[in-house]
C-alpha positions in Angstrom: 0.0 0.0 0.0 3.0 2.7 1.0 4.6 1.8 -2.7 1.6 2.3 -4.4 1.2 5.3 -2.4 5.0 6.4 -3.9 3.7 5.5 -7.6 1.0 7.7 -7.4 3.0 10.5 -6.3 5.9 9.9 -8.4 8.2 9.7 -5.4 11.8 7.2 -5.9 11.5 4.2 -3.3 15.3 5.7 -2.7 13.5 9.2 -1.4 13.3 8.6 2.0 10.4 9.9 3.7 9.9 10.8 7.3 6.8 8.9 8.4 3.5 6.9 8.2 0.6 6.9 10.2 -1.7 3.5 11.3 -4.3 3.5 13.0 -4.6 0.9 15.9 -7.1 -1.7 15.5 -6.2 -3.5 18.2 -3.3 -4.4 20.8 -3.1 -7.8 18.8 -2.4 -5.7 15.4 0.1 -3.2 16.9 1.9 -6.3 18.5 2.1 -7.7 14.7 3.3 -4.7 13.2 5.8 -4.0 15.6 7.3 -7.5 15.0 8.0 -6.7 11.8 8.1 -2.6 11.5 11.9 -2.4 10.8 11.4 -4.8 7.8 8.2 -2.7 6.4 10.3 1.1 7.5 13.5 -0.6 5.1 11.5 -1.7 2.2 9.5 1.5 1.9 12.7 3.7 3.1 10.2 5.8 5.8 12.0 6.8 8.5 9.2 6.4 11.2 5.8 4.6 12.2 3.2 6.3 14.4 0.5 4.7 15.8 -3.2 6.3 16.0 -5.7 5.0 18.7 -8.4 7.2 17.7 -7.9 8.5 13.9 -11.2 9.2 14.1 -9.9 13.1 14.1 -6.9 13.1 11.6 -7.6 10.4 9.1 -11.4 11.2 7.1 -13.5 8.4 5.7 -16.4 8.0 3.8 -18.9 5.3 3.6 -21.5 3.9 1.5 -23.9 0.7 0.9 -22.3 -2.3 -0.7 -25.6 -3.2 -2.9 -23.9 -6.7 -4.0 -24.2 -8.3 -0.7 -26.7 -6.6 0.9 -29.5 -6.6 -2.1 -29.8 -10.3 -1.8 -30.4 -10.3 2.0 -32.5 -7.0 2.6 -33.7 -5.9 -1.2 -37.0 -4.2 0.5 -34.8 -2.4 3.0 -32.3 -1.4 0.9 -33.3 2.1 0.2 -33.1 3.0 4.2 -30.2 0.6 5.0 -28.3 2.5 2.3 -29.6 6.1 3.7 -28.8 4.9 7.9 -25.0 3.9 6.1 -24.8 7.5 4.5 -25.2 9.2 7.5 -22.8 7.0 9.4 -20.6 9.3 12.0 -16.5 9.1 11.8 -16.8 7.5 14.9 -19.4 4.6 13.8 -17.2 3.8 10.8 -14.0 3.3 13.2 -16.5 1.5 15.3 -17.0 -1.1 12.3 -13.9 -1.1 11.2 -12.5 -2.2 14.9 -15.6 -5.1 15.8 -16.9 -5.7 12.2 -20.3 -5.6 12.4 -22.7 -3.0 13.7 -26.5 -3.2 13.9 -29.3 -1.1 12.9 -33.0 -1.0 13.3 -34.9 -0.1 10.4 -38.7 -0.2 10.7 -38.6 -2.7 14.1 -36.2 -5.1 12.4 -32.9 -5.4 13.1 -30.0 -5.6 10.8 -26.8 -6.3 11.1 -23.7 -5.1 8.9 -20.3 -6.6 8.5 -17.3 -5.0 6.7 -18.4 -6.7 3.6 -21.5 -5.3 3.4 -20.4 -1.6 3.1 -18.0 0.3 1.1 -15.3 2.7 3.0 -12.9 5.2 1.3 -10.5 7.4 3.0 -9.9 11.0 2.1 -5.9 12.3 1.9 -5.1 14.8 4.3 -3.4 17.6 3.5 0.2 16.9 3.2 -0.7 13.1 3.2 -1.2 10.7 1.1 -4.4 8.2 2.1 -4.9 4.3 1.5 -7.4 1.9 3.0 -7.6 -1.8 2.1 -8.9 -4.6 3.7 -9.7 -3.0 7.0 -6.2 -1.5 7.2 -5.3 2.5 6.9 -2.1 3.7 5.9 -1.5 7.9 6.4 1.9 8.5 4.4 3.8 12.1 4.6 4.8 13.2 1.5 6.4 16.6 2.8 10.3 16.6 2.0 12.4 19.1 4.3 15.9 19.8 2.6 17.3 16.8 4.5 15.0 14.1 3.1 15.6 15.7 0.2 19.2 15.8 0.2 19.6 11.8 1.5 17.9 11.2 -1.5 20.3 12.6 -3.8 22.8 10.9 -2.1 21.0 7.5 -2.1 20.2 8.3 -6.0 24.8 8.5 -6.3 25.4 5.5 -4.5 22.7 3.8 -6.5 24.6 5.1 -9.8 28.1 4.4 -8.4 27.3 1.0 -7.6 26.4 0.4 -11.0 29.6 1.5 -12.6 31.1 -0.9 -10.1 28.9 -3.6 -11.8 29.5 -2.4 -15.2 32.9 -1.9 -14.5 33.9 -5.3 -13.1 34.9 -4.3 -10.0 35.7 -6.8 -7.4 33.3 -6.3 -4.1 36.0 -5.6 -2.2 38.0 -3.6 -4.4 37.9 0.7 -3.2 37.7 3.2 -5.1 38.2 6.9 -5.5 35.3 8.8 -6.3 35.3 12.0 -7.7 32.6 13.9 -8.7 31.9 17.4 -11.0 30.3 20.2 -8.7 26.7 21.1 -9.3 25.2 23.7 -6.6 22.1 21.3 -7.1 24.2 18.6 -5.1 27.1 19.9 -3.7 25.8 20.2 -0.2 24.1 16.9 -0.6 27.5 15.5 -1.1 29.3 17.4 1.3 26.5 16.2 4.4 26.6 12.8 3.3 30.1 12.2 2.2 30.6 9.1 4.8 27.1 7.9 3.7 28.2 7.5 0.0 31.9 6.4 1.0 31.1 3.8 3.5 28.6 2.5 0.7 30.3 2.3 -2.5 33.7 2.3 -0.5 35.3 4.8 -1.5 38.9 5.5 0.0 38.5 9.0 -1.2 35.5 11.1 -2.3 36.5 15.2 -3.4 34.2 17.6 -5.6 36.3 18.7 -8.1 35.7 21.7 -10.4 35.9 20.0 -13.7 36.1 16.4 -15.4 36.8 15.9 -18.8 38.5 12.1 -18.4 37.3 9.9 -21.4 36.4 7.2 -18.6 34.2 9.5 -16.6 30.4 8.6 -16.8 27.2 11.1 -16.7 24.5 9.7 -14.9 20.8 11.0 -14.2 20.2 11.9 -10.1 16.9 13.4 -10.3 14.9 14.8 -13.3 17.1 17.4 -15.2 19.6 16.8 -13.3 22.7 15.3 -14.3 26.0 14.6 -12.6 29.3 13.6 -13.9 31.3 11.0 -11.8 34.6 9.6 -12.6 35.2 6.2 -10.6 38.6 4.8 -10.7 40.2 2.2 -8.3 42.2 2.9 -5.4 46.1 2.1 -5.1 
């Protein structure tokens, strides 16, 4: 759900983003995604989970009639089962999201919903980026500061440097020098994540250097219209 989340916004898996909201459904759930939050953080590269009790207040939802399953077993009542759903508080639909069912009395009879019988849709927040499915709420922030932003530029070189390892035949182990043509776009990136990048690609010596113009330099694309020119050579 976070990925898809990135695809619609057009935002690299290698932009790191600060966090993501779920709501609790219960102390069973949060004890499940704990277990395996570090895993979920790594794969979606989002800094931080937070955990909402009551998202009644921050996350909107909307919620209508689900005419396939309820036709067949109410078709008479349909027309006020569908109007009782409509008017269905933020508060009732976390209600039936956390017990999955909720009851209703239409004309002296009672009915009672399940989560299949209705159809809930979340709203984005401003800032956020919404996703429901199956019961489950995601909240992602899409905000970049200038650090998230600049991490990502740096994840976007080591991604590129490690590719003219590859294409280069580079042992694993070998190091390397890395040098890299100064852009103003990226030069503080660099500068702030200069271990980052080193420790990654393992390079013995990174510099910013005013001008390349080796034959075995490469150019390589670090965000749209944005270009940098790299010259990796190995260390001795």
């Amino acid at each position: 759900m976070i990925l898809s989340l990135r695809r619609k916004e057009k935002l690299k898996v290698r932009q790191p983003l600060a966090i993501i909201m779920v709501p609790v459904l219960s102390k069973d759930f949060q004890e499940k995604f704990d277990a395996v939050k570090n895993i979920i953080l790594s794969e979606v590269n989002v800094k931080e989970v937070e955990y909402l009790t009551d998202a009644a207040g921050i996350i909107r939802k909307k919620i209508k009639a689900n005419f396939k399953t309820l036709g067949p077993k109410h078709g008479k009542l349909m027309k006020q089962i569908s109007g009782e759903i409509a008017g269905f508080s933020q508060l009732d639909i976390s209600n039936l999201e956390k017990t999955g069912s909720h009851d209703l009395n239409i004309n002296g009879e009672t009915v009672s919903l399940s989560l299949e019988d209705v159809e809930i849709q979340t709203e984005d927040v401003p800032g956020w980026l919404v996703a429901s499915e199956g019961g489950l709420t995601i909240a992602l922030d899409i905000n970049l500061t200038e650090e998230l932003k600049q991490e990502g530029i740096a994840r976007e070189f080591i991604n590129k440097i490690q590719n003219i390892r590859k294409d280069s035949d580079f042992e694993v182990t070998d190091r390397i020098v890395l040098k890299i043509q100064k852009n103003e776009k990226f030069n503080l990136a660099v500068e702030k994540f200069r271990d980052y990048i080193s420790n990654q690609t393992l390079a013995n010596e990174l510099v910013l250097v005013d001008l390349i113009n080796q034959s075995s330099s490469h150019t390589v694309e670090i965000d749209t219209d944005l270009e940098a020119v790299v010259l990796v050579e190995k260390y001795s």
